[in-house]
Phi, psi and omega in degrees: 000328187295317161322286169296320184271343151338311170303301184314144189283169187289345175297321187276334175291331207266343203263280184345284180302323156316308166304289147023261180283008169262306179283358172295284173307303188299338172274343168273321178289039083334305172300315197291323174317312162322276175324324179283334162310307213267341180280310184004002193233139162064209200280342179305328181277339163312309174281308181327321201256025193286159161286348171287297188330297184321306148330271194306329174293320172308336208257355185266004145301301196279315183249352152352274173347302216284291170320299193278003175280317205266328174322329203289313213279353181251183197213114209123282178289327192291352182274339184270357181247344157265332177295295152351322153290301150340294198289335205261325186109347211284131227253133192324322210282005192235342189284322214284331188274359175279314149010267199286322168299307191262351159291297178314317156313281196324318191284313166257032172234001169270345183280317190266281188258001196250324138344293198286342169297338195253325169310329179266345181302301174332288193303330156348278184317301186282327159320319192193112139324318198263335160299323179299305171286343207264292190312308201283335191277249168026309168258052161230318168303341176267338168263301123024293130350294167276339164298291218284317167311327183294328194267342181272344176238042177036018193273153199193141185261158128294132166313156206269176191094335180257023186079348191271337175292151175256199219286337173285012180065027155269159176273106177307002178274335215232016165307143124307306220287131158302172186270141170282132169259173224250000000 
């Protein structure tokens, strides 16, 4: 399948692949919402209506959204953080635009660079396992890395637009140059 969407242009691949992860992710919050009905009974139910349970549907009603939008950007985690919205209660009007946003990052970033990235890993992978694991283990150290340097040396760009650029839309706190006065 990755071979056909790959063919597709890119507008059909990103539509494609959107349907994709919307009916993917929206069928696991759809089981979970299930499953929390049908345990809805008896001592399952006792606990479900407990005041920590209850807690815990709040605060993922409240901050939730924001986790299953950014879940998409991970590998792994996004089937577990919808059924958890599912299980949880967290209610369409706040699940469906966290959805629709972060099924949409997945869709176009799997359309553009995240196929041919998991196709060449694959082949990697059936050439030399260990070479395969070797690349991957490497670049999970280099983003680790570049996190833990952005946090030890603060550095952060302004959007561009916020006034901090200078006249090539660079940031200007971060010129070498003095600024010319006028």
């Amino acid at each position: 399948m990755m071979e056909w969407v790959q063919t597709l242009p890119i507008v059909g691949g990103v539509a494609f692949l959107y349907l994709v992860i919307l009916l993917r992710a929206g069928g696991t919050y759809a089981l979970g919402r299930g499953a929390r009905k049908a345990a809805n009974r008896g001592k399952v139910a006792a606990w479900l209506e407990s005041e920590r349970v209850e807690r815990a549907s709040r605060i993922i009603n409240k901050w939730g959204a924001p986790v299953v939008a950014f879940s998409f950007l991970t590998v792994g985690f996004q089937t577990a953080a919808n059924a958890a919205a599912g299980l949880t209660g967290m209610s369409l009007k706040r699940y469906l635009p966290a959805l629709a946003v972060g099924g949409f990052a997945w869709a176009v970033i799997y359309a553009t660079v995240g196929l041919a990235a998991v196709a060449l890993w694959l082949e990697l992978f059936l050439h030399s396992p260990w070479a395969a694991v070797a690349a991957l283990a490497l670049v999970v150290v280099l983003i680790i890395y570049l996190v833990g340097h952005r946090r030890r040396t603060g550095h952060t760009i302004a959007p561009i637009g916020t006034g901090d650029e200078g006249e090539n839309g660079e940031d200007a706190s971060r010129s070498e140059m003095p600024a010319s006065r006028p």
